[in-house]
N, C-alpha and C positions, 0 to 999 in steps of 0.2 A: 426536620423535613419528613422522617417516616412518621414519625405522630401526627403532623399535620395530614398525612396521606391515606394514614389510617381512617382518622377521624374523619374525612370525607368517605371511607369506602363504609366507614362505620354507617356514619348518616344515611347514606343511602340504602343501607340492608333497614334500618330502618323504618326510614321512608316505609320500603317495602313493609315491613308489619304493619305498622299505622293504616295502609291501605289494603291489605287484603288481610288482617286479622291474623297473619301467619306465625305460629311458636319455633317452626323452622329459623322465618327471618329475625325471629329475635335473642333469636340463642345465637347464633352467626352474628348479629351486632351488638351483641356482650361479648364475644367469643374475639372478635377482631378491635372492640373497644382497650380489653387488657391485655392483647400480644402488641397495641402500641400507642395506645397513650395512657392505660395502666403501669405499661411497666417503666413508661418514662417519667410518669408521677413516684411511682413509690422510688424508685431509686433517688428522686432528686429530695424526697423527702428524708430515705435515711442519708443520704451522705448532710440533710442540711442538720440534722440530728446528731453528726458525727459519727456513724457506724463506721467500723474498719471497713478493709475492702472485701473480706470475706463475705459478710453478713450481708453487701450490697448484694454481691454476687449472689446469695444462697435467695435473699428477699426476689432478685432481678428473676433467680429459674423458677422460684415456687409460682410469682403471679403467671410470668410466662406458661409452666404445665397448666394451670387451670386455663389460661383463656385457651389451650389447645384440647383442655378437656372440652371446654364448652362447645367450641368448633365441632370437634367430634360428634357430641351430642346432638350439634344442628343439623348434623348429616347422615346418621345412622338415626339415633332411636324418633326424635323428633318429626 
């Protein structure tokens, strides 16, 4: 349900680029693409890989900082 929730608020920041040209709204729908349906792909990719549960875990925080780097990015320097 959060991926699917994402993925719409993603679209929509989106949208917004697509129509006003904005690096802001496109950094914020990468940013909000990988804090939830990035990190619900790679995790269901390593556990389908059989990673222990650590390695989920370490794969789940790494994508998560970046899309909070990105977010950051769409709101400060961008």
């Amino acid at each position: 349900m959060t991926a699917l929730v994402g993925l719409f608020v993603a679209t929509l920041a989106y949208r917004g680029y697509r129509r006003n040209g904005s690096v802001k709204m496109r950094a914020l729908a990468i940013g909000i693409s990988l804090l939830t349906v990035g990190v619900y792909v790679v995790v269901m990719l390593a556990d389908m890989v059989g990673a222990g549960n650590g390695i989920v875990l370490l794969v789940r925080g790494f994508v998560t900082v970046i899309g909070l780097c990105v977010v950051l990015y769409a709101i400060i320097v961008a």
